[in-house]
VEXDREN-2710 file (C-alpha; in Angstrom, 1 decimal):
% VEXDREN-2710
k/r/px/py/pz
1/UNK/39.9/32.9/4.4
2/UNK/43.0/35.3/4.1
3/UNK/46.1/35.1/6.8
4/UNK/48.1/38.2/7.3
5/UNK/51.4/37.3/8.2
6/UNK/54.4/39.6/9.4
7/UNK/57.3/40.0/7.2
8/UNK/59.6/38.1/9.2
9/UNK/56.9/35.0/9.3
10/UNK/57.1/34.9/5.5
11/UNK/59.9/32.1/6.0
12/UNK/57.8/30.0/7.9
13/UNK/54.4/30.9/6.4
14/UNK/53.1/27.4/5.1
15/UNK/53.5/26.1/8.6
16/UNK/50.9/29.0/9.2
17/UNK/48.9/27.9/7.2
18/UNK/45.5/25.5/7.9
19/UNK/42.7/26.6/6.0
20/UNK/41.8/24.5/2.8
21/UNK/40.2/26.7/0.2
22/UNK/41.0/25.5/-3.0
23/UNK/41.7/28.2/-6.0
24/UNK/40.3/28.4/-9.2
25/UNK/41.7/24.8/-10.8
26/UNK/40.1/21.8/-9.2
27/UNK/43.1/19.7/-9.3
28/UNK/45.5/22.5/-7.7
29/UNK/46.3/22.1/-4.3
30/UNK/44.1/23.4/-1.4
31/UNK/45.7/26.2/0.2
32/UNK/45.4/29.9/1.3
33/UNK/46.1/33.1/0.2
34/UNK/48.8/34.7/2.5
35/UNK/49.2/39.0/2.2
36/UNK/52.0/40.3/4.1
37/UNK/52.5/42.7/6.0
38/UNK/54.4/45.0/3.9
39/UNK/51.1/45.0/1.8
40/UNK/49.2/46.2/4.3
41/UNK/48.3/49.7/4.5
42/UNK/47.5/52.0/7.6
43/UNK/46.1/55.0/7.6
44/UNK/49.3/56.5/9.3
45/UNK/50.9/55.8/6.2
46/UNK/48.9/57.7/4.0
47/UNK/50.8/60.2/2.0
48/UNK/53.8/59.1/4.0
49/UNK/55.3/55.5/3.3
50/UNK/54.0/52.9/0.4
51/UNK/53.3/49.8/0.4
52/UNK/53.7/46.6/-1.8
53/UNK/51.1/44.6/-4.1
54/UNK/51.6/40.8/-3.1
55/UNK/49.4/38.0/-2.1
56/UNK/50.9/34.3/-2.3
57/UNK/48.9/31.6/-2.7
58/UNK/50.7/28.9/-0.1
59/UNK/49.3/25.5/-0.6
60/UNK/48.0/24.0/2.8
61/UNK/50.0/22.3/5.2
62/UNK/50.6/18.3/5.0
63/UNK/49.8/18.7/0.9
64/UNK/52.6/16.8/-0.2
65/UNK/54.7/16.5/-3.6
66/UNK/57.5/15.1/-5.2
67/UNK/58.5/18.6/-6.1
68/UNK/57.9/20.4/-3.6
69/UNK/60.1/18.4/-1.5
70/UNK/62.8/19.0/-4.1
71/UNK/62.1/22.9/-3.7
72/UNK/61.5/23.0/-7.5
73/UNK/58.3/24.3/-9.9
74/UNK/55.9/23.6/-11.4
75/UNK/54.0/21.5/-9.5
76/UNK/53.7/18.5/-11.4
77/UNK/50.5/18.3/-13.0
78/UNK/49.2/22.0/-11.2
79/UNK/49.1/25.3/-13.8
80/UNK/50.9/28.1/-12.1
81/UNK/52.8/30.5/-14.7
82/UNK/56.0/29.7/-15.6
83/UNK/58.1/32.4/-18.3
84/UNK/57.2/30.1/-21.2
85/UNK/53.7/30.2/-20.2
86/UNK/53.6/34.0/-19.3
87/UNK/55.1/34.6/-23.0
88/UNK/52.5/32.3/-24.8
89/UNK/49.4/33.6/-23.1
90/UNK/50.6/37.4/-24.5
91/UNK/51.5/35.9/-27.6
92/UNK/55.2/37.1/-27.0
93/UNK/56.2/33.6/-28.6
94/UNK/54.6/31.5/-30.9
95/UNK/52.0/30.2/-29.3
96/UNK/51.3/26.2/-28.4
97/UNK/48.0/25.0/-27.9
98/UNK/46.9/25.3/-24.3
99/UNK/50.3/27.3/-22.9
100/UNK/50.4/24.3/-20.7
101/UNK/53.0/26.1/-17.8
102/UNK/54.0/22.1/-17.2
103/UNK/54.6/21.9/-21.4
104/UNK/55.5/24.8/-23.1
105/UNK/59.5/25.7/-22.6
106/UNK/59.9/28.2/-25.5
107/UNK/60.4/31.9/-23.7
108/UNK/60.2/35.6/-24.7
109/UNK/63.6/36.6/-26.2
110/UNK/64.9/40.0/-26.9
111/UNK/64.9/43.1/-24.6
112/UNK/67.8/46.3/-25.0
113/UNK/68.0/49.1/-23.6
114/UNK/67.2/49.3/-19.3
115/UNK/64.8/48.5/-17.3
116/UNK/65.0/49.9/-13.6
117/UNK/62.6/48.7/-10.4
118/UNK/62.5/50.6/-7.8
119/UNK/61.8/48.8/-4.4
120/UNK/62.0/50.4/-0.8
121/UNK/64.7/48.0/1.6
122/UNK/67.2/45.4/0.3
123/UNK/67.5/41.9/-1.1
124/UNK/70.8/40.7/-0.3
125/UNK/70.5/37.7/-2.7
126/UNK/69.1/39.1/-5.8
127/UNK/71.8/38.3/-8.2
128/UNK/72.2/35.0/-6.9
129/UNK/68.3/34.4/-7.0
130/UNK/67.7/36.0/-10.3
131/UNK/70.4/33.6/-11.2
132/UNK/68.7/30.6/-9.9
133/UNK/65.5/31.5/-11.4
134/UNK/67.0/31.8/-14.9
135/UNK/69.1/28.5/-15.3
136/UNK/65.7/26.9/-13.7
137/UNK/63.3/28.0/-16.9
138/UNK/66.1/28.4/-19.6
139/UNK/66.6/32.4/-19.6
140/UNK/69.3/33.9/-20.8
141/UNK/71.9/34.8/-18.0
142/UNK/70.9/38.0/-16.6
143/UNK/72.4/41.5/-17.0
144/UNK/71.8/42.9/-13.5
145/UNK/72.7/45.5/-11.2
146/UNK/71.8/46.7/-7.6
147/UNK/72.0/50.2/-7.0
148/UNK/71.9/52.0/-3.4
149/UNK/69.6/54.8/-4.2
150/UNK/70.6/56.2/-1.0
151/UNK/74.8/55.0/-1.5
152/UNK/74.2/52.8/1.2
153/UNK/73.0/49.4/1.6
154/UNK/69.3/49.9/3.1
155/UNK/68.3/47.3/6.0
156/UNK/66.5/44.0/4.7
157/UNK/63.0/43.6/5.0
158/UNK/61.2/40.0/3.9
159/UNK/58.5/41.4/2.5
160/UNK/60.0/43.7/0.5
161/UNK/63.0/41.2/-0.4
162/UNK/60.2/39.0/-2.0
163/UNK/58.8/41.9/-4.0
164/UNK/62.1/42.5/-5.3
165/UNK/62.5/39.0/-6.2
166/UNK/58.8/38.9/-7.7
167/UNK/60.0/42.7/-9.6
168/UNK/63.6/41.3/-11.2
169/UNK/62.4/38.2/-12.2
170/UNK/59.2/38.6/-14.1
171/UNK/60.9/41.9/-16.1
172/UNK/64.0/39.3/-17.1
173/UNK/61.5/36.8/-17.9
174/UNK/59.9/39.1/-20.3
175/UNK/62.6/41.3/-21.5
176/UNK/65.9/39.0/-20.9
177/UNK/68.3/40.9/-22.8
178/UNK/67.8/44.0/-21.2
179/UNK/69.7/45.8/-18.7
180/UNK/67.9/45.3/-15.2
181/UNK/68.8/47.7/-12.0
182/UNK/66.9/46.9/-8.8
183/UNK/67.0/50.6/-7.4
184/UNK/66.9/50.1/-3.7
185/UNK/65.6/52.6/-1.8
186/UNK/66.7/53.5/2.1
187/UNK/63.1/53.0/3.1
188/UNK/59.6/52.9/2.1
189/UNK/59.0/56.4/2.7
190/UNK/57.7/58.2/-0.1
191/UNK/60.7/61.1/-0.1
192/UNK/63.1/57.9/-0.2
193/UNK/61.4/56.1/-2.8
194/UNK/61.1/59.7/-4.6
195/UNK/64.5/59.8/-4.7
196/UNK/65.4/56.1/-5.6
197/UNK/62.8/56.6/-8.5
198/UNK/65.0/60.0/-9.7
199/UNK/68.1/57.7/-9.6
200/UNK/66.6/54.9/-11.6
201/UNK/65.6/57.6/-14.5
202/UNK/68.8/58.5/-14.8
203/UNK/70.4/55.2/-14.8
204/UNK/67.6/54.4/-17.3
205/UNK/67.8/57.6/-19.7
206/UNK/71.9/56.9/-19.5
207/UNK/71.5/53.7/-21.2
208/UNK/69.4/54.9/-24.1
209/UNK/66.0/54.7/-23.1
210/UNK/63.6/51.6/-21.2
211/UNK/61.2/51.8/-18.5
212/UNK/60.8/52.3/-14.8
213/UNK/58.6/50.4/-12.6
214/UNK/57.2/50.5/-9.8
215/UNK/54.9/47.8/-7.8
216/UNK/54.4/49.8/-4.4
217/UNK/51.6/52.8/-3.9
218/UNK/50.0/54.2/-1.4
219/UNK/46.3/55.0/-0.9
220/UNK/45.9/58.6/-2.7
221/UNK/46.0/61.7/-1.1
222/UNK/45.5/65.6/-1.7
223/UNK/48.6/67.5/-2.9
224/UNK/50.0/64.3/-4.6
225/UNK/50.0/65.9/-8.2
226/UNK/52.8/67.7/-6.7
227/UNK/55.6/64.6/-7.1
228/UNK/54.2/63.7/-10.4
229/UNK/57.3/65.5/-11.8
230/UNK/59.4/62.8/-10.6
231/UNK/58.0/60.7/-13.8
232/UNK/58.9/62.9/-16.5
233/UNK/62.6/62.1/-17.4
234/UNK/62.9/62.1/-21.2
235/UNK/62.9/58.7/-22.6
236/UNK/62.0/56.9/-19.7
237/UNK/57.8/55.4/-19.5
238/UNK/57.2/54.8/-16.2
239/UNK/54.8/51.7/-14.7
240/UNK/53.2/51.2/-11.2
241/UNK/50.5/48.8/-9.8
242/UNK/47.1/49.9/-9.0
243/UNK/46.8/48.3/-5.8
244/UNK/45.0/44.9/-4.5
245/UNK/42.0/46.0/-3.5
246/UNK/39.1/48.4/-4.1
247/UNK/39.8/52.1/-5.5
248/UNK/43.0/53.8/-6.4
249/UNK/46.3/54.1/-5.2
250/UNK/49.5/56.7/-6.1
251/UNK/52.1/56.6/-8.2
252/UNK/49.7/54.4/-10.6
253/UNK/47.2/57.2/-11.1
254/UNK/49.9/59.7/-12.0
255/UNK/49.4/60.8/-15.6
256/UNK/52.6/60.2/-16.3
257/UNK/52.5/56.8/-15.2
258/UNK/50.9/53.6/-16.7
259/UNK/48.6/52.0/-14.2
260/UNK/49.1/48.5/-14.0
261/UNK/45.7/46.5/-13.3
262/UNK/45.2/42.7/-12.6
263/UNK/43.8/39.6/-14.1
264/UNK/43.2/36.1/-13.3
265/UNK/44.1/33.0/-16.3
266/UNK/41.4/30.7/-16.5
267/UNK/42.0/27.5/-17.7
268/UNK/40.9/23.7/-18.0
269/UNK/41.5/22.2/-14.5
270/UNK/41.9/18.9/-16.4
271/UNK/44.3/19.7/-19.0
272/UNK/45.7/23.1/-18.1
273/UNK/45.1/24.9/-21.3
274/UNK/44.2/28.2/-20.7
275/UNK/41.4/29.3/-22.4
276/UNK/40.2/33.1/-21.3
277/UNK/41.7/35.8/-19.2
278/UNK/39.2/37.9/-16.9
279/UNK/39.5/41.0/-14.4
280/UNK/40.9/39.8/-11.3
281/UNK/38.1/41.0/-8.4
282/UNK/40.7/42.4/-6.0
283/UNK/42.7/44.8/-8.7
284/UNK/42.7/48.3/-7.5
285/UNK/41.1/50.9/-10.4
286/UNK/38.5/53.6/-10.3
287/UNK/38.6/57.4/-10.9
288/UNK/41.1/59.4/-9.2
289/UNK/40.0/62.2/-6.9
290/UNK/43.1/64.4/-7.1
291/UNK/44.3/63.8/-10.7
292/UNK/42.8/65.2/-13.7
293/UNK/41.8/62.9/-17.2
294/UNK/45.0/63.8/-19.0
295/UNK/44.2/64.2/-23.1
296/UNK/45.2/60.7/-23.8
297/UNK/41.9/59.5/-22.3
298/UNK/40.2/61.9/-23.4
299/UNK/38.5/59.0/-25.7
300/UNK/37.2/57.5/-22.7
301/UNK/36.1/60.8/-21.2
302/UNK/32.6/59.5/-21.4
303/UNK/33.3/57.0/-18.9
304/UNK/36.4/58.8/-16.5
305/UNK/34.4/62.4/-16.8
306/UNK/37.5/65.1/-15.6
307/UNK/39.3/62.7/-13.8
308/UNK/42.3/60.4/-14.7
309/UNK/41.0/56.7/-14.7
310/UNK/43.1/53.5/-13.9
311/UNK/44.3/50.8/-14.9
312/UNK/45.7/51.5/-18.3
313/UNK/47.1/48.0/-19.1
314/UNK/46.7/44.7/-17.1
315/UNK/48.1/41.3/-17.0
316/UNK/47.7/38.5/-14.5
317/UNK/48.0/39.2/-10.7
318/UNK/45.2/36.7/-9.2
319/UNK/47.3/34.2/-6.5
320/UNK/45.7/31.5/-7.4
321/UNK/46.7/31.9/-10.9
322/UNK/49.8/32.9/-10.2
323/UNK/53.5/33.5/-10.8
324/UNK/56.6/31.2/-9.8
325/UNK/58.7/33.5/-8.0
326/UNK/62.0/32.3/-6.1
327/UNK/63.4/34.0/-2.9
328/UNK/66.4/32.2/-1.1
329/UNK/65.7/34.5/2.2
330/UNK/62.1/33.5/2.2
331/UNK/62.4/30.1/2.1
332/UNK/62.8/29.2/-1.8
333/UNK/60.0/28.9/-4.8
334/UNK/56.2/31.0/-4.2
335/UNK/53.3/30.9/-6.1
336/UNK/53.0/34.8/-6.1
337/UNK/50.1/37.4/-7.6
338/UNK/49.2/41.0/-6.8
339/UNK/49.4/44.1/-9.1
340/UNK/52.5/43.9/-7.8
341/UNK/53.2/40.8/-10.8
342/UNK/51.4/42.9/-13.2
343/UNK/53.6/45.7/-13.2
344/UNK/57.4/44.5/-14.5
345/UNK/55.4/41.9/-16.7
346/UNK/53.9/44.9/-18.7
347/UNK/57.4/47.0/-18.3
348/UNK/59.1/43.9/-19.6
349/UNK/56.3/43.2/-22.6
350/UNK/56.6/46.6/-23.7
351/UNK/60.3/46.7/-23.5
352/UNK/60.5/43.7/-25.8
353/UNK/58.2/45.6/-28.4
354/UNK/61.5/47.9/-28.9
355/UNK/59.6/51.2/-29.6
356/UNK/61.1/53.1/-26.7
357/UNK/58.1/55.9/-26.6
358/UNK/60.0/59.2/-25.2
359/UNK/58.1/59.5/-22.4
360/UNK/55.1/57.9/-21.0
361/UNK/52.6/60.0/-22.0
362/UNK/53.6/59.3/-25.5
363/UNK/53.6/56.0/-24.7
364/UNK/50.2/55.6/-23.6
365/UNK/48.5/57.9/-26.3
366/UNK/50.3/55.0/-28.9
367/UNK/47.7/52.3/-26.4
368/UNK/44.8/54.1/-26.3
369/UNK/44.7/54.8/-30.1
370/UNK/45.3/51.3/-30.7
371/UNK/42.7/50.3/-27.6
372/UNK/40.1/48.0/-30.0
373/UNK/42.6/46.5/-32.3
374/UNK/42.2/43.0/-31.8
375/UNK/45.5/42.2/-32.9
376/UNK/47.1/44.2/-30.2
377/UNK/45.5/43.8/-27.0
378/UNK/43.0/41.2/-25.1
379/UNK/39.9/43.3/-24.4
380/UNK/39.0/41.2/-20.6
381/UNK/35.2/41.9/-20.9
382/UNK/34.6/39.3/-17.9
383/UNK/34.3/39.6/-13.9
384/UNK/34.3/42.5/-11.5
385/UNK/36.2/44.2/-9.4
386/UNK/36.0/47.6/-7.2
387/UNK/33.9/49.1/-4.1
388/UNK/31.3/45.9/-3.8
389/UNK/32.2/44.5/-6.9
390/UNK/30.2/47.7/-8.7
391/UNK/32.6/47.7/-11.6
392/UNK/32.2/45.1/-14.8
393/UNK/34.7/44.2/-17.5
394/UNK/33.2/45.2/-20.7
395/UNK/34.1/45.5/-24.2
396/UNK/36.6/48.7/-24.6
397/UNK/38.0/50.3/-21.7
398/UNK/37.0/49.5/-18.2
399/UNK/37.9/50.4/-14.4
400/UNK/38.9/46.7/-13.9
401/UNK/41.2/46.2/-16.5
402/UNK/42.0/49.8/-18.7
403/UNK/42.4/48.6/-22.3
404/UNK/42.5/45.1/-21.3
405/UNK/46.1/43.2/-21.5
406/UNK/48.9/42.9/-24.3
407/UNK/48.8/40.3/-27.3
408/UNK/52.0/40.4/-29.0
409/UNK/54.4/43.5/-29.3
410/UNK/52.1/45.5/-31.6
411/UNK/50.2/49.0/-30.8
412/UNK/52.5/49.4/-27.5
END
């Protein structure tokens, strides 16, 4: 069972909360999966206002622990992904036996350059909570801005402000010495977040070079080829989720956009150690309708025909494998997944690799000639995912998880 909450019950969500279905890892605790209402699309929206990528998985109510009454992760003895365990399971670090999230302390290093997220509404306490969540794991202090896209402060919205939160914190705990702007936008209309993504390119192409990205979408619509402009600022490789649920969403099927898809992390529910990474069966992916298979897929044009096919690139988004994110105005620490997570943990893996690509397209041509090379990337050839579970993971590329996910800094 699923509970969709209202942003402003996010605070209070756990009290919400009564049914008992445990996750993946026997020993976690039981709990729900919560998706709030700024996830939610309806079909007003469409073409008109985005929405985010995030499910939480909140454990059930009266499930008591020593740290969860201190407001602190990890769970003592529970496997939700920490930085350190993020960066072993990519191979970002050298890697321990197991990435045990409750062991492993030793986090992805490195990052120049910029990385901008672009979120509709504002987080009041980002700096301070991006603070918090880097003294808690060891990060480096983080270099961090917020930027008005509009040149006013935009109205909070919960749901939003945890996205944000989610967005800053897994791209520092991938990238930490990079530059990070969290690009507010006035609203989640697409012509405000159109214009929020325009201010983030130049913010990024100002500093050199880095990445964009983008966790929101909406579902996809005729005439959307028309903004795909908006993604073409020299030196900048734009990222965006393809959705939490069956088919395809916009930005992330823009050509000149790398489609973010989902995982889950599989590992022992005795010991922790992870030990295989599949698709995620809720990660958005299919063929587009409106955009056309650019020429760096024209390898998989066997399997996309003439249309562009997402995801590119995945990494874990499954709730009940999912990220510690902390958000003061929603109460303090989350377990939280959704493409949403997927998206600034690839922007932050590939802006540790360095290589700066000059645009995106030239970015993804460098990951589909290196799709197959072992060494690079985790090809997921496990689980389903799409319209009634009709699409496999397989060996090579797939509609559930593109190339599969990154290994290391290589071929990116």
């Amino acid at each position: 069972m699923r509970y969709r909450i209202s942003a402003v019950a996010l605070a209070v969500a756990i009290a919400l909360v009564t049914c008992a279905s445990a996750p993946a890892q026997s020993r976690a605790p039981k709990g729900s999966v919560v998706i709030p209402l700024s996830s939610l699309e309806r079909p007003s929206d469409l073409g008109k206002r985005a929405h985010t990528n995030i499910r939480m998985f909140v454990p059930a109510k009266g499930f008591t622990n020593p740290q969860i009454a201190a407001g602190l992760p990890p769970y003592s003895g529970y496997f939700y992904e920490t930085p350190a365990s993020l960066a072993c399971v990519y191979k970002l670090v050298a890697v321990a036996a197991g990435c045990n999230p409750n062991i492993v302390t030793n986090h992805s290093a490195g990052g120049s350059k910029a990385i901008a997220i672009v979120d509709a509404y504002d987080d009041p306490n980002a700096a301070a909570d991006l603070a918090l969540f880097s003294t808690q794991f060891g990060l480096p202090a983080p270099n961090f801005q917020t930027v008005y896209a509009s040149g006013t402060q935009p109205p909070n919205d919960l749901g939003w402000e945890l996205e944000e939160s989610l967005d800053i914190e897994m791209v520092h705990a991938m990238a930490p010495r990079a530059k990070i702007y969290l690009v507010e936008a006035a609203s989640n209309y697409f012509s405000d977040l159109f214009i929020a993504v325009q201010v983030a390119s130049n913010l990024v192409a100002a500093a050199g070079g880095g990445e964009v990205t983008m966790s929101w979408g909406g579902g996809e619509f005729d005439g959307e080829a028309s903004y795909d402009s908006y993604f073409t600022t020299p030196g900048v490789v734009y990222f965006a989720s393809t959705g939490d649920g069956a088919g395809t969403i916009y930005p992330s099927t823009s050509p000149n956009v790398v489609g973010a898809g989902g995982t889950t992390l599989r590992r022992n529910p005795a010991t922790g150690s992870f030990f295989e990474e599949a698709a995620w069966v809720d990660g958005g992916g299919g063929p587009s309708p409106y955009e056309v298979r650019p020429s760096y897929q024209n390898v998989i044009s066997g399997i996309v025909g003439s249309a562009r096919g997402v995801p590119d690139l995945s990494a874990v988004a499954d709730p009940n494998t999912g990220v510690w994110v902390y958000d003061s105005g929603n109460g303090g620490w989350w377990i939280v997944g959704g493409t949403s997570a997927s998206s600034p943990i690839l922007a932050g893996i590939v802006n540790k690799t360095g290589s700066f690509a000059p645009s995106t397209n030239a970015e993804l041509t460098t990951i589909y000639n290196n799709m197959g090379v072992v060494a690079d990337f985790r090809d997921t050839a496990d689980g389903f995912c799409g319209p009634y579970m009709g699409y496999s993971a397989v060996r090579g590329w797939d509609f559930c998880t593109g190339v599969g996910s990154p290994k290391g800094t290589a071929g990116k």
